[in-house]
Structure formats: C-alpha cells, structure tokens
SEVEXVEX-415345 format. One line per field, with one value per residue (C-alpha): x, y, z; residue number from 0. Coordinates in nm, 2 decimals. Layout:
N
x: c(X | ...)
y: c(Y | ...)
z: c(Z | ...)
num: c(NUM | ...)
This chain:
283
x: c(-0.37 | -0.27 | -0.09 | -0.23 | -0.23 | -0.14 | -0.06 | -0.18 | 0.07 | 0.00 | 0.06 | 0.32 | 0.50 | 0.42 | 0.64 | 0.90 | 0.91 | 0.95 | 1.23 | 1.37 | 1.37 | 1.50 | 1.78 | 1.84 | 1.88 | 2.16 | 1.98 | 1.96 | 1.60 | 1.75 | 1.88 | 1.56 | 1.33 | 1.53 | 1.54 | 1.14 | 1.04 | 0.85 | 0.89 | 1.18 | 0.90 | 0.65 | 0.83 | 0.92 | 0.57 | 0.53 | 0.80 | 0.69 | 0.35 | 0.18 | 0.08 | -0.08 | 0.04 | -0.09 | -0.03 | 0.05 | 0.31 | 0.44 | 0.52 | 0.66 | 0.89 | 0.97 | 1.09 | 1.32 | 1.47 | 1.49 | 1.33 | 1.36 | 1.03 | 0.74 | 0.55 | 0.64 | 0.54 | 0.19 | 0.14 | 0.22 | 0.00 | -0.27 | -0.19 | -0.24 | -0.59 | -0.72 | -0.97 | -0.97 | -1.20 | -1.27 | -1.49 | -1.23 | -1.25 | -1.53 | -1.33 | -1.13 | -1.28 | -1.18 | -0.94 | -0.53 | -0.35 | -0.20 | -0.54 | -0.65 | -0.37 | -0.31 | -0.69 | -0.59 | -0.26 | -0.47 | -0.78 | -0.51 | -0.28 | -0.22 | -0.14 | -0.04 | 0.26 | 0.24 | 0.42 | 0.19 | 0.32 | 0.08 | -0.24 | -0.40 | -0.37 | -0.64 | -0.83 | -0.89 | -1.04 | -1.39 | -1.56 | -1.52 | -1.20 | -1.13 | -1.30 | -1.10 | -0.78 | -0.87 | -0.97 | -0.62 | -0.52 | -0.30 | -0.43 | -0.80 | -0.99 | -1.37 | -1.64 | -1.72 | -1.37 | -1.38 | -1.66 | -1.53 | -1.22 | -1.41 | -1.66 | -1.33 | -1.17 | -1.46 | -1.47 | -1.15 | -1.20 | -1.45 | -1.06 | -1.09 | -1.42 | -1.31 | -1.33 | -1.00 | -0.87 | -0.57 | -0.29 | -0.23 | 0.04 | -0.03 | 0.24 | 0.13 | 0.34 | 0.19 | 0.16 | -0.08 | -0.31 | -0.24 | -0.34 | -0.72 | -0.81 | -1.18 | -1.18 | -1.19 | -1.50 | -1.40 | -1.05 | -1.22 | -1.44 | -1.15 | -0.92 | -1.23 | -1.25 | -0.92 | -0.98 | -1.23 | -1.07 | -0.76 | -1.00 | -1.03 | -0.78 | -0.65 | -0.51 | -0.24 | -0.22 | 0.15 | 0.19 | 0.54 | 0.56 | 0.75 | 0.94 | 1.09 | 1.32 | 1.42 | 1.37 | 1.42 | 1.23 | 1.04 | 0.97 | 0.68 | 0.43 | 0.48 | 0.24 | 0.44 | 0.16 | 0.26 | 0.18 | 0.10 | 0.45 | 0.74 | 0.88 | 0.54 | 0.53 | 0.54 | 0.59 | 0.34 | 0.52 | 0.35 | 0.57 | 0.49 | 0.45 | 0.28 | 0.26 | 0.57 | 0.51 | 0.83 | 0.95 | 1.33 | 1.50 | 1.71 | 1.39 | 1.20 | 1.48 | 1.52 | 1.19 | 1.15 | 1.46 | 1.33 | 0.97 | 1.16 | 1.38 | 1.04 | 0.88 | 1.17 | 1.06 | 0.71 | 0.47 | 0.28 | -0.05 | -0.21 | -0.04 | -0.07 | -0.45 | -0.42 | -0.22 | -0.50 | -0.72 | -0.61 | -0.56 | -0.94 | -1.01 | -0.81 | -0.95)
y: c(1.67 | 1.32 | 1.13 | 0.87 | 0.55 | 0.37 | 0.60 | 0.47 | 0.47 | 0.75 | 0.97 | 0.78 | 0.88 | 1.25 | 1.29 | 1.10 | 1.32 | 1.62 | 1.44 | 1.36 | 1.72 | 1.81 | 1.60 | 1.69 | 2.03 | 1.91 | 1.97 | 1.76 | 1.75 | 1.98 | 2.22 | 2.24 | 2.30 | 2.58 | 2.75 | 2.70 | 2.82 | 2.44 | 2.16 | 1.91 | 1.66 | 1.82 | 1.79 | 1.43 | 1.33 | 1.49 | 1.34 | 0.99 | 1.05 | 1.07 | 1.39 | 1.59 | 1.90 | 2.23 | 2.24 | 2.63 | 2.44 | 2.22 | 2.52 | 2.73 | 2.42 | 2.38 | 2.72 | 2.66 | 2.39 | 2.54 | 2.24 | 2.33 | 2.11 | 2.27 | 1.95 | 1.79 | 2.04 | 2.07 | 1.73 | 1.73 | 2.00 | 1.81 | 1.49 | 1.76 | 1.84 | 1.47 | 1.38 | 1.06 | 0.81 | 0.66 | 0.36 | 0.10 | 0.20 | 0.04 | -0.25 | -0.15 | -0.40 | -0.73 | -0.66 | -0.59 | -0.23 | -0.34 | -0.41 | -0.07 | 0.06 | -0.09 | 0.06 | 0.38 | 0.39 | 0.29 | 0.53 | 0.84 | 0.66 | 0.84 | 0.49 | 0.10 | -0.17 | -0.47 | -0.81 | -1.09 | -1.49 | -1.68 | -1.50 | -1.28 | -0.85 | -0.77 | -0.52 | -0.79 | -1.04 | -1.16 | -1.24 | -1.64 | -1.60 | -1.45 | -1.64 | -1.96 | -1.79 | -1.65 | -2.02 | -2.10 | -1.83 | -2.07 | -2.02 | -2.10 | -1.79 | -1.79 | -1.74 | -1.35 | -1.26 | -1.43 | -1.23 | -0.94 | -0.98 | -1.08 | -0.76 | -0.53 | -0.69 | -0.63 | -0.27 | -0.16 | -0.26 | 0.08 | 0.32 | 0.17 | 0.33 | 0.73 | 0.94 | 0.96 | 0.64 | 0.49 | 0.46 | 0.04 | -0.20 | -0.54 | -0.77 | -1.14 | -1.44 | -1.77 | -1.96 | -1.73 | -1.80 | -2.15 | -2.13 | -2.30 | -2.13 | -2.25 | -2.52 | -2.47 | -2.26 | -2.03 | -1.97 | -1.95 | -1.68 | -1.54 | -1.51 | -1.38 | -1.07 | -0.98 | -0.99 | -0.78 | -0.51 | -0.53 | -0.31 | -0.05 | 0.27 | 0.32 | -0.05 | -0.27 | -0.67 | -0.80 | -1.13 | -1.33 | -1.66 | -1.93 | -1.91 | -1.60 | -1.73 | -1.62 | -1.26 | -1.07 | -1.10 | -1.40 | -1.54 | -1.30 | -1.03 | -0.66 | -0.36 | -0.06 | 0.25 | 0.59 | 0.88 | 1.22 | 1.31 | 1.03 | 1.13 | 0.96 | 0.64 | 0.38 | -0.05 | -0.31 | -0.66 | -0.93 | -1.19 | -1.52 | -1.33 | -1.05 | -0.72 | -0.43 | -0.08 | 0.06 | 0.40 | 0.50 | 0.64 | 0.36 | 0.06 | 0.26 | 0.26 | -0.05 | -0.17 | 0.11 | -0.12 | -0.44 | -0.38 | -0.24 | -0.52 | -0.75 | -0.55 | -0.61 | -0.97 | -0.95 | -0.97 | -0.72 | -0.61 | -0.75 | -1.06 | -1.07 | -1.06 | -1.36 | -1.56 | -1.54 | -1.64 | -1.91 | -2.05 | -1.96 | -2.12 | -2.49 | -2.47)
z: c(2.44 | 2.55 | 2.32 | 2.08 | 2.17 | 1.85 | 1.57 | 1.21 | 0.96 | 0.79 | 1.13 | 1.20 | 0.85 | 0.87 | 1.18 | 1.02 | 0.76 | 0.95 | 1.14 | 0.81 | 0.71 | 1.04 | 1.02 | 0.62 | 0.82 | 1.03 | 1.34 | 1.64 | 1.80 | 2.08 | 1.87 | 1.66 | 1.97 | 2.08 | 1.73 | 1.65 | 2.04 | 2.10 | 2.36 | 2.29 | 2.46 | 2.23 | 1.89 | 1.95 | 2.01 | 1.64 | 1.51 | 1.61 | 1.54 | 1.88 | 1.87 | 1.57 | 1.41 | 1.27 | 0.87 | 0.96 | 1.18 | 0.93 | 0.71 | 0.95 | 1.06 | 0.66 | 0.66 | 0.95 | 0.75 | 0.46 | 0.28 | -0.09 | -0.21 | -0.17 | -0.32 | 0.01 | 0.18 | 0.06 | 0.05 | 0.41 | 0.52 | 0.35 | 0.55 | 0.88 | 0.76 | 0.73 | 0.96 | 1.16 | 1.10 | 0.72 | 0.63 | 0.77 | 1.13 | 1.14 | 1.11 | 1.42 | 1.64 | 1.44 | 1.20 | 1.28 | 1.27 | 0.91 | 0.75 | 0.86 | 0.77 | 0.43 | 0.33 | 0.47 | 0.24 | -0.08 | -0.03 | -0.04 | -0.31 | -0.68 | -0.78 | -0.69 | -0.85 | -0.74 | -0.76 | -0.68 | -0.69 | -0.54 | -0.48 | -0.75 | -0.64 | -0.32 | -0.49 | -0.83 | -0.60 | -0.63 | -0.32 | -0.41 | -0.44 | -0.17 | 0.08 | 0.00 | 0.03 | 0.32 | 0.44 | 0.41 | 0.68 | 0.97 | 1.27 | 1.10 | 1.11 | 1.31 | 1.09 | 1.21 | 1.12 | 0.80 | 0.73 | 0.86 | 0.67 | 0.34 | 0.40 | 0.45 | 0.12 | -0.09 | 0.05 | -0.03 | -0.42 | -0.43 | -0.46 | -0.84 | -0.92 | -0.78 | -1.07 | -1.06 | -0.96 | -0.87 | -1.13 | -1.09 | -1.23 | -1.15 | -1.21 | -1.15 | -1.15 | -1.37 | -1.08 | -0.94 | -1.24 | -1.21 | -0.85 | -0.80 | -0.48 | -0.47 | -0.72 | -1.13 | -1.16 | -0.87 | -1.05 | -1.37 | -1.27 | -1.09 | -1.42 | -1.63 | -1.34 | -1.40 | -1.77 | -1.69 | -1.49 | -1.68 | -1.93 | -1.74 | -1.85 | -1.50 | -1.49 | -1.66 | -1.59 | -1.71 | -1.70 | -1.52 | -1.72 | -1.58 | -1.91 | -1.74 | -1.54 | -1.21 | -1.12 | -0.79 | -0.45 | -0.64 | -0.30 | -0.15 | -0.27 | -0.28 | -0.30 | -0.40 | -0.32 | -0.45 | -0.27 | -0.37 | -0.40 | -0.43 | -0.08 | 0.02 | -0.13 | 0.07 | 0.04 | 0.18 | 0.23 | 0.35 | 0.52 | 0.70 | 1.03 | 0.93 | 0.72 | 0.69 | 0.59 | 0.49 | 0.35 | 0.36 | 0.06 | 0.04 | 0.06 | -0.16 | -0.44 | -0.40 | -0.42 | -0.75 | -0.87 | -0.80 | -1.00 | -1.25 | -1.33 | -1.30 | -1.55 | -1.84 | -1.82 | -1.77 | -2.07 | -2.25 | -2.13 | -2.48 | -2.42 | -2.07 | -2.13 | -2.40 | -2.15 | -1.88 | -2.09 | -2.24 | -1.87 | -1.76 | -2.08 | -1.96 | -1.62)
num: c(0 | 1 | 2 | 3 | 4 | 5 | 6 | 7 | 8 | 9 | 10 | 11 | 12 | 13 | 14 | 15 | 16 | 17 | 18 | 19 | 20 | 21 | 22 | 23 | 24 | 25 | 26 | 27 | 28 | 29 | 30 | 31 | 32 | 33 | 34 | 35 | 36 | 37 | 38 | 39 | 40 | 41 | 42 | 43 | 44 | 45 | 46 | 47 | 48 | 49 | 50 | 51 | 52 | 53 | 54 | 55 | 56 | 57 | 58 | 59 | 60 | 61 | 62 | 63 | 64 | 65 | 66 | 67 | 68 | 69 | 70 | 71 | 72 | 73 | 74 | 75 | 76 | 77 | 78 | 79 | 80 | 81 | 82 | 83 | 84 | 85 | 86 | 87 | 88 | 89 | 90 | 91 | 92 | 93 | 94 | 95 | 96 | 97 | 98 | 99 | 100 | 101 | 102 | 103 | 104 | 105 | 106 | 107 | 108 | 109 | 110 | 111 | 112 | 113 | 114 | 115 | 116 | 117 | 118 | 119 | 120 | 121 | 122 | 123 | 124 | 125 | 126 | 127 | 128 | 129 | 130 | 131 | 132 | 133 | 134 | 135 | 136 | 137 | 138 | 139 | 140 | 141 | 142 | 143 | 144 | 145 | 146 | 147 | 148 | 149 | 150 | 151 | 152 | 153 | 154 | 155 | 156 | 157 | 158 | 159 | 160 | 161 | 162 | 163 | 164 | 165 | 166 | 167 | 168 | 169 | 170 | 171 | 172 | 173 | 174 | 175 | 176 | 177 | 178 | 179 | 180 | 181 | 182 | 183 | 184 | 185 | 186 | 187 | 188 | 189 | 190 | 191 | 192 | 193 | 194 | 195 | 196 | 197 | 198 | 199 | 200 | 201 | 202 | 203 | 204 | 205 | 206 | 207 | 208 | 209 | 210 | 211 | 212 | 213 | 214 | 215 | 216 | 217 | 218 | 219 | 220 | 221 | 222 | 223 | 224 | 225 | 226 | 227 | 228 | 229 | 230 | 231 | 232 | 233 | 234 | 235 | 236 | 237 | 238 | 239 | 240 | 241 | 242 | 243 | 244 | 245 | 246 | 247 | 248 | 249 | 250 | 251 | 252 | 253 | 254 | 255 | 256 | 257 | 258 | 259 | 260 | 261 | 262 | 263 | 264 | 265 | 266 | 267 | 268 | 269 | 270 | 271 | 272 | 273 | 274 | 275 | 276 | 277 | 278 | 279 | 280 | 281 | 282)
C-alpha cells in the first residue's frame, strides 16, 4: 500500500499516539520493530500517519507497551475503523487541509470551548454573518470560494443537531458582540441567533466584558475540541498566517489552564444572555 500523500489530522494523530505510547514504553522505534516482528520502515509510516493500521494491530501493539488505559485504547481502535471520506471532502477541491480538517475534528468531537475576541464562534454564524467576515479575508477571496467557504461553514453547524451533540462552551469577548460585521441589522440578527442557540441544553454562551480586565491569550481565538477520551483532545488556533492543530500534554494543559482562568472572569450564562441582548437591542 503506497503511502498517503497528505495525511488528515486525525491520521496523523493516531500514529502519534502510538509513538507516544511507544516512547511512554521506553522503546526506541528500532527496538519496538524487532520486539512486535514489523518493518522499522513500516511502523514509522504508522507512526507519522502515512500508512493505516489494523485496530487488531493497535491492540496487539498496546499490549507490547503495556499501556495501562484501555479508554485510549478503544478509542484508538475506533479511529482505525473510520472510513475515509465524510461530507467535507467534497470540499477537497477549494478549500485548505485545515478547513477539512477542522470539520473532520468537530464531527467526531464529545464536545467544543472556545475563546472567541473578535468574530462570534463558527458554528453560531448565520450565513449573513458569515459572508461579511469572510469578505474581510486579505488576499480578497473569488466569488466561487466565497461560496464554497460560506456553503462549508453552514455545513458544519449540522454536529449541533446529532442526537447527541456536541458538549459546547462558548466564551465570547464584548468586542465580538460589539463587532458589526455586515452593518446593524446583520449584527442584530447575528446576536438574536446566538440568543437563540444559547437555549439549546447542549450549549452555554458566557460573556467577557471589557469590565474584565485583561485575561490570558486575549490576542487570538481558540477552539479547544475534546475527544473521546482526554488523550484525544486537540486545539485549533487560528493565527495571522494560518490555522495550528496542536495536541501535546504539555499545550493541552496549558490551553485547559488558560480557558480555565477565562472562565473565572467570564459572566454567567443568565447574564451572559442579558448582556447580548441588551447589545442586539442598541444596535
């Protein structure tokens, strides 16, 4: 089997998790091949996610390592037994890696945090809404990919009506709401949708008021996507020169840390709700 070209992110994590459990193991790749009868060529193609894997394999490797969390392990086998190919590879043609990625990552997430500044949280965007932010993307975007990037937008909002959806915190800065992508009746239906979903059971809004203060990693936007174990969640940070998936021990802690701290200031979700609207009411 030749390898794959361009791994998604998901791949690409469940070989690093088997190399993190290798190494946990205190095995070099070397000494692993040799001990589990496979290819040192072979397992690092796993490892780095060019090459698939058996979940029969993944539990025979587990017991090798003697990995003592058999939530990780199942969770991994169940990663092997995911077919290719979901609604956004349909998208494959216009769209970047990350997009694809990002809607891969939130169609198998338990649940979402978020810290959003400036623009309102992705999956709470009308389509109004998010065509003026998107026409604010530098370079200008043409008008098939701002349609194709509206059309995947507005796709990836259907995680929220599973039957069991997504377990989401959304904490949102005031200037955010203050933010009139669109003009005034634009932002004003924009506030009155999050109203709107903020009903829902499987989501909480919490407001960051300016009164606040300061508070950490206040200059960019963070998607903190839980996976079906913790040793699965993963960060989305968008930056000025594009998106970062990252996933360490050490990033996620601090990321857990850094939400944390964000949601000691943040408002309640009863007065978060009365805060946005009382802006969509001045707009």
């Amino acid at each position: 089997m030749p390898p794959r070209k361009a791994p998604t992110v998901r791949q690409r994590r469940l070989g690093a998790e088997l190399r993190r459990m290798r190494e946990r193991a205190g095995l070099s790749l070397a000494q692993a091949s040799g001990l589990l009868g496979t290819e040192r060529s072979s397992m690092s193609n796993i490892e780095s996610g060019r090459h698939g894997v058996s979940g029969e394999r993944v539990r025979a490797w587990a017991t090798s390592y003697g990995c003592p969390e058999p939530a990780l392990v199942d969770a991994l086998v169940a990663m092997t037994e995911e077919r290719s190919g979901g609604w956004w590879d349909e998208y494959r043609d216009s769209l970047g890696s990350a997009a694809l990625d990002l809607a891969e990552l939130e169609h198998h997430a338990v649940g979402f945090r978020a810290l959003q500044i400036m623009h309102l949280p992705g999956l709470l965007q009308t389509e109004e809404y998010a065509r003026a932010v998107f026409r604010q993307a530098m370079p200008p975007l043409s008008p098939v990919i701002l349609r194709r990037r509206l059309s995947h937008r507005m796709r990836r909002r259907d995680v929220l009506d599973r039957p069991q959806p997504p377990t989401c915190t959304y904490l949102i800065h005031e200037a955010a709401l203050l933010m009139q992508f669109g003009g005034r009746s634009v932002a004003r239906s924009q506030l009155e949708h999050v109203l709107n979903e903020a009903e829902r059971d499987s989501i909480t809004v919490r407001v960051v008021p300016f009164s606040a203060g300061g508070f950490p990693h206040a200059g960019g936007s963070t998607l903190y996507i839980s996976g079906s174990v913790p040793q699965l969640d993963t960060v989305h940070v968008d930056t000025p020169t594009g998106s970062a998936f990252l996933d360490s021990e050490t990033q996620l802690g601090n990321y857990r840390s850094v939400l944390d701290r964000i949601e000691e200031t943040a408002l309640t979700p009863e007065r978060s709700r009365d805060f946005i609207r009382k802006v969509a009411q001045q707009l």
